[in-house]
C-alpha positions, 0 to 999 in steps of 0.5 A, a space after each residue: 680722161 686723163 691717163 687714158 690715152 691708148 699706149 701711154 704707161 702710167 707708173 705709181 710706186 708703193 713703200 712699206 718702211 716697216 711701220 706695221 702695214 703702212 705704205 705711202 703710195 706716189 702718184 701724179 706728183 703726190 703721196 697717198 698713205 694705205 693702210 689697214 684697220 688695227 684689226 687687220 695690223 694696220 694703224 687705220 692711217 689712210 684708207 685700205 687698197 681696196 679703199 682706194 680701188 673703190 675711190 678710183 673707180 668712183 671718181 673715174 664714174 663722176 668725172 667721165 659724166 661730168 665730162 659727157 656733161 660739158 661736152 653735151 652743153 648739160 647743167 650738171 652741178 655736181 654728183 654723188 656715186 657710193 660704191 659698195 663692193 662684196 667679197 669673198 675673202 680677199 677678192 673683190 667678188 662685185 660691186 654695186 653704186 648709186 648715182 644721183 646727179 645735180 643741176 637742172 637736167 630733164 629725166 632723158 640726161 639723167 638717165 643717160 648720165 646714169 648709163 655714161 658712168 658705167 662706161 668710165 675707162 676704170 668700170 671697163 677695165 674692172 669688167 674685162 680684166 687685165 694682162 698682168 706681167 709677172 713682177 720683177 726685181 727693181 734694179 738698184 
């Protein structure tokens, strides 16, 4: 998985330029635009933060079963995982998914596939929390 290696810092840097709340996100060599829907101020330009916390989480889930998958020698051909998360203001209280899963797998690989999404690296770090620092200035 990549970025999962123990000890390895990943960095993503964020730009607002004073376009309503539209922020362009870098990551891996590419750009992401985040935005937020007009009732929110936003111009609706990309998905919200939380948008794309739930599209990380999802595609952490599909790729850690395709990859137990491969490594099994199991046909899978595809999967499909829907998070829907609950909350409580502006926190993400919890969160519920679907899995179904493609290809000729008897019931016992499915139901193992189930329990495999569930143990992708972004699932247990959303479980267990994480050690933020305080933000700091950048340096000019």
């Amino acid at each position: 998985m990549s970025g999962a290696e123990a000890g390895v810092s990943r960095s993503v840097v964020a730009r607002y330029s004073g376009d309503g709340v539209r922020t362009e996100v870098e990551v891996g060599g590419r750009t992401i635009t985040a935005d937020e829907p007009a009732e929110q101020g936003g111009g609706n330009a990309g998905p919200t933060p939380f948008e794309l916390l739930y599209g990380s989480l999802g595609a952490c889930m599909v790729v850690t079963a395709a990859m137990y998958a491969r490594r099994k020698g199991w046909p899978l051909t595809g999967a499909e995982l829907r998070i829907d998360g609950v909350h409580e203001g502006y926190r993400l209280a919890s969160a519920r998914s679907e899995v179904r899963f493609e290809g000729d797998l008897t019931a016992a690989q499915v139901e193992r596939l189930r329990q495999i999404v569930d143990r992708c690296p972004v699932h247990q770090t959303l479980e267990q929390g994480v050690v933020f620092e305080p933000t700091t200035l950048l340096g000019d």
